[in-house]
MIKE-839581 format. One record per residue (C-alpha): residue in three letters; chain; x, y, z. Coordinates in steps of 0.5 Angstrom, whole numbers, plus 2048, in hexadecimal, padded with zeros to 3 digits. Each point is the difference from the previous one (the first is absolute). Last residue first. Example, Ala and Ser with C-alpha at 12.3 -4.5 7.8 and 13.67 -1.06 7.14 Angstrom:
BEGIN
SER;A;81B;7FE;80E
ALA;A;7FE;7F9;802
***
This chain:
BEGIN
UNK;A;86A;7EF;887
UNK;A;807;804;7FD
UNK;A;7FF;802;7FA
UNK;A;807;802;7FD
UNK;A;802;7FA;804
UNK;A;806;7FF;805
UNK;A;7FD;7FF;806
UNK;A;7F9;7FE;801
UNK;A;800;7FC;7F9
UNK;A;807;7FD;801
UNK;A;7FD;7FD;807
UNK;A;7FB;7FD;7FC
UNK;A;804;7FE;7FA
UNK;A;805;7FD;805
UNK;A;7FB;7FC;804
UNK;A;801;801;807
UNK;A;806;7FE;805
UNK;A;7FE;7FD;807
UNK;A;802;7F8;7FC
UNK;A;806;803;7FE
UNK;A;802;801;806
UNK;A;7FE;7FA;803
UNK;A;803;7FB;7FB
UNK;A;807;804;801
UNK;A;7FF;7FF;807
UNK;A;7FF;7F8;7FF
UNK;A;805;7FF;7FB
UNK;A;806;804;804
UNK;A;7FE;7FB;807
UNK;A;7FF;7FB;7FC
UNK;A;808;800;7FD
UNK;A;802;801;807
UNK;A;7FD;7FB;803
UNK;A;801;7FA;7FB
UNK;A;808;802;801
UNK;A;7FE;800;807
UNK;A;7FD;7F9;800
UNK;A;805;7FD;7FB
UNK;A;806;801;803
UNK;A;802;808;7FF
UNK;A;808;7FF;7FF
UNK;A;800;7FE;7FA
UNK;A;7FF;806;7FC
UNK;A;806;803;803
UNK;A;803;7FB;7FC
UNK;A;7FE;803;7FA
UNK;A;7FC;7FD;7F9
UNK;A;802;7FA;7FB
UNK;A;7FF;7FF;7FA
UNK;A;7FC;806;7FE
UNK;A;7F9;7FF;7FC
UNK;A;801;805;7FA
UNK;A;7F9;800;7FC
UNK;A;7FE;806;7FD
UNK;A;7FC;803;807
UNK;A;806;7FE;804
UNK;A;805;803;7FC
UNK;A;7FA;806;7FF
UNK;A;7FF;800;809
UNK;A;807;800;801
UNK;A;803;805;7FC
UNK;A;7FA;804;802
UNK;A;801;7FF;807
UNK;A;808;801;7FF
UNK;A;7FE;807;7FF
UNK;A;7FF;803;7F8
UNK;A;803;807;7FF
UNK;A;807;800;801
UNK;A;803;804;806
UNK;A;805;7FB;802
UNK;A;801;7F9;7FC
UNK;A;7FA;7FC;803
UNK;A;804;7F9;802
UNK;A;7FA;7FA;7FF
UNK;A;802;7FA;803
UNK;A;7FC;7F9;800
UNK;A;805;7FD;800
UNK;A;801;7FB;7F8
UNK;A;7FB;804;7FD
UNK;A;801;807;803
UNK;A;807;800;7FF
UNK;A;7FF;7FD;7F9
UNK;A;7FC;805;7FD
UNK;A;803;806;803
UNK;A;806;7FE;7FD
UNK;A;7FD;7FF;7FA
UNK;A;7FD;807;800
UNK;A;807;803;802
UNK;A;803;7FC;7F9
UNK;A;7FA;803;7FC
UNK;A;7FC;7FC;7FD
UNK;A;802;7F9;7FA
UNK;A;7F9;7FF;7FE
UNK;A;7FE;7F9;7FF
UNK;A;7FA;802;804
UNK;A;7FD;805;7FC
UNK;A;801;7FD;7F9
UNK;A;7FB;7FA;803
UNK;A;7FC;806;802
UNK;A;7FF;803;7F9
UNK;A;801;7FA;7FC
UNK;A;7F9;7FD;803
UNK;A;7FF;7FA;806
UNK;A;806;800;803
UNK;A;7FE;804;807
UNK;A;803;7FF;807
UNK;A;802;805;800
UNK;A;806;804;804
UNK;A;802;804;7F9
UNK;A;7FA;805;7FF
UNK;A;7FF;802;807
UNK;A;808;800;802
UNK;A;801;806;7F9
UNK;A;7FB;805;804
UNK;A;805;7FF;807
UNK;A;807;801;7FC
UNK;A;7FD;807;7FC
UNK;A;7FE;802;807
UNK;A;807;7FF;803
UNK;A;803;802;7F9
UNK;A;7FA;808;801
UNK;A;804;800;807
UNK;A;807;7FF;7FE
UNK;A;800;805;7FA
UNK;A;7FC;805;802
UNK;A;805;801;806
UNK;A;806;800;7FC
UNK;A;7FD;805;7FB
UNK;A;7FE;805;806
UNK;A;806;7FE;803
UNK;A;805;802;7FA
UNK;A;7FC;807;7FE
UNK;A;801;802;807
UNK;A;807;7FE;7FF
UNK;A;7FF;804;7F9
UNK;A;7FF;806;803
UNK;A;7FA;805;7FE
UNK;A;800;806;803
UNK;A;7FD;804;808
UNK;A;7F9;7FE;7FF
UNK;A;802;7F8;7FE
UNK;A;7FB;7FC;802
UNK;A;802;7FB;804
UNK;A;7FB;7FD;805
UNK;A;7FA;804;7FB
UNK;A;803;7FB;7FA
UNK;A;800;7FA;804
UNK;A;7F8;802;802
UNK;A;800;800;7F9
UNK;A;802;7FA;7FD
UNK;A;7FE;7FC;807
UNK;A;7F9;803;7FE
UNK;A;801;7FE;7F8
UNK;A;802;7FA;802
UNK;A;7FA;7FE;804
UNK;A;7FC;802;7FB
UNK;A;802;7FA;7FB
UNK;A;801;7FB;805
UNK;A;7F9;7FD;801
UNK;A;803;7F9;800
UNK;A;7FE;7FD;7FA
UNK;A;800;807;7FD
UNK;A;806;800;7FB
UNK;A;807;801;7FF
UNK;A;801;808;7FE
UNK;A;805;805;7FF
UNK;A;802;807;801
UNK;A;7FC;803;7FB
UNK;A;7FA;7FC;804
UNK;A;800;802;805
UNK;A;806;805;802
UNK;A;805;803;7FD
UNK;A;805;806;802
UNK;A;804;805;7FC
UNK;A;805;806;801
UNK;A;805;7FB;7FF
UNK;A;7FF;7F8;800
UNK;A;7FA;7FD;805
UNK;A;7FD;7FA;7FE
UNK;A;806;7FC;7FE
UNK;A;801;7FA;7FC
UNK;A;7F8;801;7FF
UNK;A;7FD;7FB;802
UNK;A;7FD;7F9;7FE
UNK;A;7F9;7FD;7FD
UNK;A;7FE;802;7F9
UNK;A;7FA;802;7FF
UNK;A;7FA;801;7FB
UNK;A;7F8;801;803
UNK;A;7FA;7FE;7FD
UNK;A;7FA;803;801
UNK;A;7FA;7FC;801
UNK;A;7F9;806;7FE
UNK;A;7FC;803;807
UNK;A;7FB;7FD;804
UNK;A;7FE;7F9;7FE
UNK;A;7FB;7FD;804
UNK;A;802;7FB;806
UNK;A;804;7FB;801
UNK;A;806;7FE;7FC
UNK;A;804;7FA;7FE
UNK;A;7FF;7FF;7F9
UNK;A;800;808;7FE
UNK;A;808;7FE;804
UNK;A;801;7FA;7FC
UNK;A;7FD;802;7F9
UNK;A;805;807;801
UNK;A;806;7FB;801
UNK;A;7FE;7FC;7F9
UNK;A;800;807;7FC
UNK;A;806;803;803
UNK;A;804;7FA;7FE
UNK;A;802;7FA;804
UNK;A;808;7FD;803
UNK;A;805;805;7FD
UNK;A;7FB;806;802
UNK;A;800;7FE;807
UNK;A;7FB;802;805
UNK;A;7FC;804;805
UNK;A;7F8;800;7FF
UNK;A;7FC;806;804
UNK;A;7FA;801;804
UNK;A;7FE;807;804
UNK;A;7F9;7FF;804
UNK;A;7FB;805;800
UNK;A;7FD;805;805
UNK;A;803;7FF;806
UNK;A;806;7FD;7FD
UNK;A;802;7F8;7FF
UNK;A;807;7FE;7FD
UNK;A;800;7FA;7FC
UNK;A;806;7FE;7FD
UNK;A;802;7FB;7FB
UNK;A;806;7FC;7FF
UNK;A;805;7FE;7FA
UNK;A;801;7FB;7FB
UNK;A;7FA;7FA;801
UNK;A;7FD;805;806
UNK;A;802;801;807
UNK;A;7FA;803;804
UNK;A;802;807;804
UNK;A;7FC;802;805
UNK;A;800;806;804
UNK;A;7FE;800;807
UNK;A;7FA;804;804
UNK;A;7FA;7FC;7FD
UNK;A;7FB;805;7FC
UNK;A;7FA;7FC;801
UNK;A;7FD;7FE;7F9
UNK;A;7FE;802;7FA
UNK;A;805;806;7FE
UNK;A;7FE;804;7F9
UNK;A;807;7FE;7FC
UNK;A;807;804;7FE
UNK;A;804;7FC;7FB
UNK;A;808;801;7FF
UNK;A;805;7FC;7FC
UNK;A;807;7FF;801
UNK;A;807;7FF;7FE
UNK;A;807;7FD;800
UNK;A;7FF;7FA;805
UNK;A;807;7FC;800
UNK;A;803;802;805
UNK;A;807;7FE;801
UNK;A;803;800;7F9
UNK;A;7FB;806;800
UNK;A;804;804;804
UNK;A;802;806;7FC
UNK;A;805;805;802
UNK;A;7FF;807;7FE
UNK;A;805;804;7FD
UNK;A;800;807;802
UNK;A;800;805;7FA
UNK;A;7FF;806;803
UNK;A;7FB;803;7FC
UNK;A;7FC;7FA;7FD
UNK;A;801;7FC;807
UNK;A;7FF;804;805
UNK;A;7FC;806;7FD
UNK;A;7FB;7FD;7FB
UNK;A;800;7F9;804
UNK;A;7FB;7FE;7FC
UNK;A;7FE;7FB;804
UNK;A;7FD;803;805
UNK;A;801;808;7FF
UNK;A;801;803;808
UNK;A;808;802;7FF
UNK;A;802;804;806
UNK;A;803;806;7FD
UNK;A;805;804;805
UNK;A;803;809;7FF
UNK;A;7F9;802;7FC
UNK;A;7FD;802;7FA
UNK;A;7FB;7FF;7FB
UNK;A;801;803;7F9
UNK;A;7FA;803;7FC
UNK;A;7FF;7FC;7F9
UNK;A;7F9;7FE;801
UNK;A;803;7F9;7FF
UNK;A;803;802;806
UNK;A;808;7FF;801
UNK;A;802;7FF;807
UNK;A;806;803;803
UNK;A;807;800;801
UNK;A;802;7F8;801
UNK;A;806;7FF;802
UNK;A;806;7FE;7FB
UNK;A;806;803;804
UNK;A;803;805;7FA
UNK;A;7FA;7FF;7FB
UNK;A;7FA;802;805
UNK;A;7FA;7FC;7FE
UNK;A;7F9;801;7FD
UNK;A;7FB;7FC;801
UNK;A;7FB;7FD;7FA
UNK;A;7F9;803;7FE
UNK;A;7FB;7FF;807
UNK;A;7FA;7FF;7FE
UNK;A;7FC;806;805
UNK;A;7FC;802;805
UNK;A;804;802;806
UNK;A;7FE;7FE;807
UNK;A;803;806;805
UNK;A;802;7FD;807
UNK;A;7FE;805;804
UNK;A;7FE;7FC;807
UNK;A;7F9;7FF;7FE
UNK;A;802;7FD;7FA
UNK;A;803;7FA;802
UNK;A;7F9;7FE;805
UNK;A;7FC;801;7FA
UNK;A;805;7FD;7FB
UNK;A;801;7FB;805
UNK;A;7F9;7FE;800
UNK;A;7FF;802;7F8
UNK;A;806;7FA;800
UNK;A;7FC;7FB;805
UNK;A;7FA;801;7FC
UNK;A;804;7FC;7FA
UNK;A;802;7FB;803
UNK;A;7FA;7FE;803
UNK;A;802;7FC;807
UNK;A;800;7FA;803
UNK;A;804;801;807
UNK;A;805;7FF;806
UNK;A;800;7FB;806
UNK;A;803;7FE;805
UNK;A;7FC;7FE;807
UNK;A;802;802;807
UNK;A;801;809;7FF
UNK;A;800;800;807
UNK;A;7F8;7FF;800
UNK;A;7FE;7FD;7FB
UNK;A;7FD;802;7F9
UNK;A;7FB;7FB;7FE
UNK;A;7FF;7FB;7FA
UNK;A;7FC;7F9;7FF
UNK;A;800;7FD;7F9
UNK;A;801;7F9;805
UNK;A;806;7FF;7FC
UNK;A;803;806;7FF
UNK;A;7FF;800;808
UNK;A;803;7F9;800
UNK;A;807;803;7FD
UNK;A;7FF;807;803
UNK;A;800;7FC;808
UNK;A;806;7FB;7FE
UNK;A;800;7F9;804
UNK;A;7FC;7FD;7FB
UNK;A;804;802;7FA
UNK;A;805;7FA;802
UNK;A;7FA;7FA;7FF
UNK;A;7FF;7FD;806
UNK;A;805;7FE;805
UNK;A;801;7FA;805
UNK;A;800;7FA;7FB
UNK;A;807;7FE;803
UNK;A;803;803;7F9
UNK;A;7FC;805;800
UNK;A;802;803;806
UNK;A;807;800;7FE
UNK;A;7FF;804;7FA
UNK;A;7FC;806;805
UNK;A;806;800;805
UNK;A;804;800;7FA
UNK;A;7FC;805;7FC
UNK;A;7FF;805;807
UNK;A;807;803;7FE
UNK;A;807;7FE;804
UNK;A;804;801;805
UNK;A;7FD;806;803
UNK;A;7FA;7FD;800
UNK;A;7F9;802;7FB
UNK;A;7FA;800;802
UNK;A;7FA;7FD;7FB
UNK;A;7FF;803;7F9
UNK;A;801;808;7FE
UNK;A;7FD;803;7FC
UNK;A;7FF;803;7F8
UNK;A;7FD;7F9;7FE
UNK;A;803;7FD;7FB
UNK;A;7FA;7FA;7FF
UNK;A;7FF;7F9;7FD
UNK;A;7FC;7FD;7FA
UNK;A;802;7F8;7FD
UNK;A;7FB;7FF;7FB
UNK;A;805;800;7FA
UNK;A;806;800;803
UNK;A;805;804;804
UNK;A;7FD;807;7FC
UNK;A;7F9;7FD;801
UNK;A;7FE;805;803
UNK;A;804;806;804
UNK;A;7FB;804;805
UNK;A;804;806;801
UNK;A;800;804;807
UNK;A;7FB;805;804
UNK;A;7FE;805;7FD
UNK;A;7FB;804;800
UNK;A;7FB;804;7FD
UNK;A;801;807;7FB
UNK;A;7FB;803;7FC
UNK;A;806;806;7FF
UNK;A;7FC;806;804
UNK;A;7FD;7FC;804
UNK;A;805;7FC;803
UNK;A;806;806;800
UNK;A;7FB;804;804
UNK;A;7FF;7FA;804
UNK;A;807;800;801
UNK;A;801;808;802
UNK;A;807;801;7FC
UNK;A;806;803;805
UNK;A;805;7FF;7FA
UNK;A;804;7FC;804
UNK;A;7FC;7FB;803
UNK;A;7FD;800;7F9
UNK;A;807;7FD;7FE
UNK;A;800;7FC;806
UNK;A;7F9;7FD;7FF
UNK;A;803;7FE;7F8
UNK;A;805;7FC;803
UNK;A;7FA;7FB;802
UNK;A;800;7FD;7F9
UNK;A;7FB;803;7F9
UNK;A;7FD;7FD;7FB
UNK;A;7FD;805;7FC
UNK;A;805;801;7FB
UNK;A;7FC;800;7FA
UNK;A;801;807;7FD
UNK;A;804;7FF;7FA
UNK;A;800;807;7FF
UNK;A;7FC;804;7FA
UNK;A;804;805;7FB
UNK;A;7FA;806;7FF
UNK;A;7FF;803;806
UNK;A;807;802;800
UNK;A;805;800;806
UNK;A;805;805;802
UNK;A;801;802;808
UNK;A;804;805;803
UNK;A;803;801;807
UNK;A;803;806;802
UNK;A;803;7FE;807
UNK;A;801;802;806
UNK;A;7FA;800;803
UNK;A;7FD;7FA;7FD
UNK;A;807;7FB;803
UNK;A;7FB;7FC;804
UNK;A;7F9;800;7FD
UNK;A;803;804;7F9
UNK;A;804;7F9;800
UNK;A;7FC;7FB;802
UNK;A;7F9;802;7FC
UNK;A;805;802;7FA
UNK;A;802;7F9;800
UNK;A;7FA;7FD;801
UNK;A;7FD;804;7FA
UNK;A;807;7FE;7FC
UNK;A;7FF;7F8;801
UNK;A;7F9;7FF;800
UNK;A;7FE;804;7FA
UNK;A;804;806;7FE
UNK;A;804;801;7FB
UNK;A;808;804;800
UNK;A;801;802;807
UNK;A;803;808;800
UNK;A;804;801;807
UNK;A;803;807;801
UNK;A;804;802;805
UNK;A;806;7FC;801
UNK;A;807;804;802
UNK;A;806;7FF;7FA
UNK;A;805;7FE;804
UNK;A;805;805;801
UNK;A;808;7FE;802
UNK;A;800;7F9;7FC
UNK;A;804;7FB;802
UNK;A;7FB;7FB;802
UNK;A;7FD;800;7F9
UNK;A;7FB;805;7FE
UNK;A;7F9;7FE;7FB
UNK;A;7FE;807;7FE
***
């Protein structure tokens, strides 16, 4: 029973029933029978027969601290999941037609304690001193040279291509072993309490009754538990993010695995590409406002390489969140909690910081809804900084040459983003919010990479004469090209470490 702070007897949480599996409820289940598994009785329902959406296999570098928590094996991990790695994400023709750059999941250059390396690197462009900004980053040139290593105290950033598919009978495997108990079965209707409005149990379509003390809802877009049990409204953000669907084909590989996801802005939208040991996934994103299914699955069969390995599916979605992911006895997480889309490989992230918040406040002696408040609160303002982040790819362009794109950049954004915007364009200043996902790095390298060149940059830039600031900026490019040039092939080191058969 949800309590409120007066209560004298919180309800004590015992039984945890995950409603779906797939990525989100099995990573759920890995993370909390790993850590809370002793204390609780965990069960999971899922059927054979309702299929997932099972495309997110981009990953970023929280994914490390999550298996760091579940003592997961890496290679293990690799071969299990056909996995390779990951090192950035190429965005072409997303400026301008013809115009590539890379986000790369490292750090560029040295910073100062006045200012970020993008001032010093700015006023070495204009003295004819400075290559390209990506040249001072190890992953980036890295990504480049389709090179890959671990290195020793963790030097290169890095996360992974994977199945997402596999990963889920990975974490089933792993789950499972710590007693969580898989249900096979389609989940009727949820039953709540009429007096506080929690949810009891879970209605079978066998006609047997689930029941537990916390429901995390795992149903994608059905949303069974979260939106259709309990009501919660959900927010919809398409005014921002115009893209409302997706269609996903999986090839034969025909080339080298290179370490990064590439994501090719097309008429009304993109297309991934994302490559695996054993296959390559490939997917259009776009807006059904700007071109019909027909016309977006043309475009992705058109730019693909390799045999057809399985039938395009197209995916529908609302971009936006729930108004609040936890209500009651009942948390959400994936994509019953809300989704924006993969052009930065957020999806699982959310799941993961979904959980591990959870796993920080779980309620083992009752629900209070300060938890309740918190949990919601944070949610909210991680997933608008990751929304702000996403909606800066599609404004900041160059690109007038279809509706779509046009529409994109008249946009009107949110007022925190055109702040960002603004500061960066007229001083070169990035100001992270505390605990957001993307690092001034990030904003810097995508603001740089669309096209915002700052009018000027800081003075502690102009303290280094012409020499010293040369000096310095060839002395970062020098040990990056020499790093990257002891690394080995990514598919061959992938083959000697992660592979299923390794050589």
């Amino acid at each position: 029973m949800t309590t409120n702070r007066n209560a004298i007897v919180p309800k004590p949480i015992r039984r945890v029933v995950i409603a779906g599996g797939g990525t989100a409820g099995w990573m759920a289940a890995a993370g909390i029978s790993k850590v809370l598994g002793k204390r609780l009785d965990i069960k999971l329902i899922e059927s054979d027969e309702i299929g997932t959406v099972g495309v997110g296999e981009a990953t970023i570098p929280t994914l490390l601290n999550f298996h760091g928590l579940l003592e997961i094996n890496e290679q293990e991990f690799m071969a299990a999941t056909q996995a390779t790695f990951k090192l950035g994400i190429s965005f072409e023709n997303w400026r301008a037609a013809g115009e590539d750059y890379i986000h790369s999941f490292g750090s560029t250059g040295i910073d100062h304690w006045t200012a970020g390396f993008q001032h010093f690197w700015h006023k070495g462009r204009e003295r004819g001193l400075a290559g390209d900004y990506g040249d001072y980053c190890l992953e980036l040139k890295a990504a480049q040279a389709n090179r890959f290593a671990h290195l020793p105290k963790s030097g290169m950033n890095y996360a992974y291509h994977m199945d997402a598919s596999r990963y889920a009978k990975y974490l089933r495997k792993f789950a499972e072993g710590f007693g969580v108990e898989r249900i096979e079965a389609k989940i009727a209707r949820a039953l709540r309490d009429p007096a506080s409005g929690d949810i009891t149990a879970l209605l079978l379509d066998s006609g047997t009754l689930v029941e537990g003390d916390l429901f995390i809802d795992c149903t994608g877009f059905r949303a069974l538990l979260i939106g259709q049990a309990m009501g919660q409204p959900y927010q919809d953000w398409s005014h921002w993010l115009y893209c409302d669907s997706a269609i996903a084909v999986q090839t034969e590989a025909v080339r080298e695995a290179v370490p990064y996801t590439r994501s090719i802005a097309r008429e009304s939208g993109w297309q991934w590409q994302i490559p695996l040991q054993h296959r390559v996934g490939n997917g259009i994103v776009f807006s059904s406002r700007y071109i019909d299914d027909d016309a977006a699955q043309a475009s992705l069969m058109a730019n693909i390489d390799g045999a057809v390995l399985t039938q395009p599916r197209v995916i529908k979605f609302q971009p936006g969140q729930r108004q609040q992911t936890w209500t009651g006895n009942c948390v959400a997480l994936g994509l019953a909690s809300g989704f924006l889309e993969p052009i930065e490989s957020t999806s699982i992230h959310l799941i993961q910081r979904g959980i591990v918040r959870l796993m920080q406040m779980f309620p083992t002696d009752g629900i209070f809804q300060s938890d309740i408040d918190e949990y919601n609160r944070q949610t909210t303002t991680e997933i608008e900084h990751i929304r702000d982040f996403i909606i800066l790819h599609y404004h900041v362009t160059n690109r007038r040459d279809t509706p779509f794109w046009r529409d994109c950049a008249g946009m009107e954004v949110p007022p925190a983003l055109r702040r960002r915007i603004d500061l960066f364009a007229d001083s070169g200043r990035v100001f992270r919010v505390p605990n957001e996902l993307f690092a001034e790095n990030s904003w810097v390298q995508v603001m740089l990479g669309q096209g915002i060149h700052p009018r000027q940059h800081h003075q502690s830039a102009d303290l280094m004469g012409d020499d010293e600031l040369h000096g310095f900026l060839a002395g970062i490019k020098g040990s990056v090209d020499r790093t990257v040039a002891q690394l080995p092939g990514h598919e061959a080191y992938v083959a000697r470490y992660g592979s299923s058969n390794p050589t």
